[in-house]
TIZA-979296 format. One line per 3 residues: their letters; for each residue x, y, z of C-alpha. Coordinates in Angstrom, 3 decimals, padded with zeros to 6 digits, always signed. Layout:
REM TIZA-979296
A	X/Y/Z; ...
This chain:
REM TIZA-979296
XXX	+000.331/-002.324/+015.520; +003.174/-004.622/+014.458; +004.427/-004.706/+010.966
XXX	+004.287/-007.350/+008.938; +006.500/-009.893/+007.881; +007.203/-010.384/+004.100
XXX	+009.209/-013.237/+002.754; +009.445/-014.777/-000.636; +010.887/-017.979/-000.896
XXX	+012.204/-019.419/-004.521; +011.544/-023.060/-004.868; +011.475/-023.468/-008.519
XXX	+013.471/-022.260/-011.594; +012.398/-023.313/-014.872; +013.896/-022.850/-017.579
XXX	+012.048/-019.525/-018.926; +011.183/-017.809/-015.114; +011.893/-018.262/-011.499
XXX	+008.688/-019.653/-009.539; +008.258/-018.809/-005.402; +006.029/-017.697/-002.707
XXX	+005.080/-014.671/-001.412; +004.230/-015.100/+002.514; +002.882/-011.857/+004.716
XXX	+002.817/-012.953/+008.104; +002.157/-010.966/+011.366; -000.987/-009.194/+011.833
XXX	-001.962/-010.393/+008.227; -001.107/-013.485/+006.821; -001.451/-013.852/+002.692
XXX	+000.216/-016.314/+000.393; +000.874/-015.548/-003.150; +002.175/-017.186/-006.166
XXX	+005.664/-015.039/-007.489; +007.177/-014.862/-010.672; +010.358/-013.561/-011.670
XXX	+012.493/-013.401/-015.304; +015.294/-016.231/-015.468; +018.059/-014.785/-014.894
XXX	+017.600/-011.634/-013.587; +016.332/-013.029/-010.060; +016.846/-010.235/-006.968
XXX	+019.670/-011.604/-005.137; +019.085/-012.875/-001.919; +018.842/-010.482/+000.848
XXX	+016.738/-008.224/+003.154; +015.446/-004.827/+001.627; +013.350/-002.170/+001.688
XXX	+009.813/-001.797/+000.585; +008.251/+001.398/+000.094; +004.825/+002.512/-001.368
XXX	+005.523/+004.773/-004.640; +003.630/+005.923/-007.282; +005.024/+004.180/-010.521
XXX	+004.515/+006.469/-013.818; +004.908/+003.578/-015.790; +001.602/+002.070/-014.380
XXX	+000.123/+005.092/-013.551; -000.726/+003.608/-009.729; +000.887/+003.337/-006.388
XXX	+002.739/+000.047/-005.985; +005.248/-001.395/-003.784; +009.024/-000.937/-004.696
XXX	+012.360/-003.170/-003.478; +014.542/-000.575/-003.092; +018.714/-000.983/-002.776
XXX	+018.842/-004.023/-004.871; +022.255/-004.154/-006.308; +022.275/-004.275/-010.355
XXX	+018.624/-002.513/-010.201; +017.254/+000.845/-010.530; +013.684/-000.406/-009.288
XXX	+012.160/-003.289/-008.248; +008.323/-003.377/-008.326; +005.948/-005.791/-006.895
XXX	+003.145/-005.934/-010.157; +000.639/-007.750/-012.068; +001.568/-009.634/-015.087
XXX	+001.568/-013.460/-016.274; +004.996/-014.490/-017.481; +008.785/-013.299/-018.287
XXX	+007.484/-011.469/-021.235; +005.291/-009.035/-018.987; +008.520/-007.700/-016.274
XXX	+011.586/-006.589/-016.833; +013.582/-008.307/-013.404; +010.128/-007.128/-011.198
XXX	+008.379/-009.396/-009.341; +005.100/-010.724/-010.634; +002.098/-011.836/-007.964
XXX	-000.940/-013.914/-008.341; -002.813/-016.283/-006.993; -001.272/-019.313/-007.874
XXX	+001.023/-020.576/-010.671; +000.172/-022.307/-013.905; +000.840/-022.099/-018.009
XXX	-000.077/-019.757/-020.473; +000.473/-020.297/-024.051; +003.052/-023.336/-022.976
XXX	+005.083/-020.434/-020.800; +005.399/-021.002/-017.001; +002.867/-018.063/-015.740
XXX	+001.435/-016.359/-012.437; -002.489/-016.797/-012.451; -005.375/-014.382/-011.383
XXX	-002.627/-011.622/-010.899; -004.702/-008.145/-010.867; -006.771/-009.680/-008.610
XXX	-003.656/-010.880/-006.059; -002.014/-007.752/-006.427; -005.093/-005.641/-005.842
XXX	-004.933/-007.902/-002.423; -001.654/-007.526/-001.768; -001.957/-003.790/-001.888
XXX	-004.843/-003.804/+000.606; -003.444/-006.153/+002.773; -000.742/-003.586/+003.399
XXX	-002.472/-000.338/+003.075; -002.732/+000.192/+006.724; +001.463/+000.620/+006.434
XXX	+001.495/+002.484/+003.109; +003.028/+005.502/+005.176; +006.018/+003.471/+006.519
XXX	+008.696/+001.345/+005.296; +008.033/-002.264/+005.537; +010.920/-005.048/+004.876
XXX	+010.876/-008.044/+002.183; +013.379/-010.432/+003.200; +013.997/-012.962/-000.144
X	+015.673/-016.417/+000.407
């Protein structure tokens, strides 16, 4: 079976986060809501994603790897810039909590997310960011 394509697209930096889309395309095709800590964006680029067990979280999750400036790179739930430290946040669509910008309904995307892709948890997969 063909892997699947993963692109996030930025299309909106506030002043306290960086807002985009996640898009899987290919044999699946998912949207989700991103959110990333202004300034500390992942550069542009095409990179590795691998399935890893993070000790932090205490779960499997999906990891950028290579990122220049970065040690890792996780795909994980949170709301806002308070809850990563340069990760990338999913859910299901974006809003505001507490008057911060904010991904919504984010266990719940990310428990998606990680099904969506379990049939490739063995191999590495690509996230191309633009």
């Amino acid at each position: 079976m063909n892997r699947p394509s993963i692109i996030l697209t930025r299309f909106a930096s506030p002043p306290d986060a960086t807002m985009g889309r996640l898009e899987i395309g290919g044999p699946v095709y998912k949207i989700y809501a991103t959110l990333e800590p202004s300034p500390f964006v992942t550069r542009p680029g095409v990179y590795p994603l691998v399935w890893e067990y993070s000790h932090k979280f205490k779960r499997h999750l999906w990891e950028l790897k290579n990122v220049p400036g970065h040690t890792e790179i996780k795909i994980h739930h949170g709301n806002t810039n308070a809850d990563t430290e340069g990760c990338i946040l999913l859910g299901r669509k974006h809003g505001s909590l507490n008057g911060k910008t904010a991904v919504l309904s984010s266990r719940r995307a990310l428990e998606d997310f990680c099904a969506s892709l379990s049939q490739w948890q063995n191999l590495k997969l690509e996230i191309e960011i633009t």
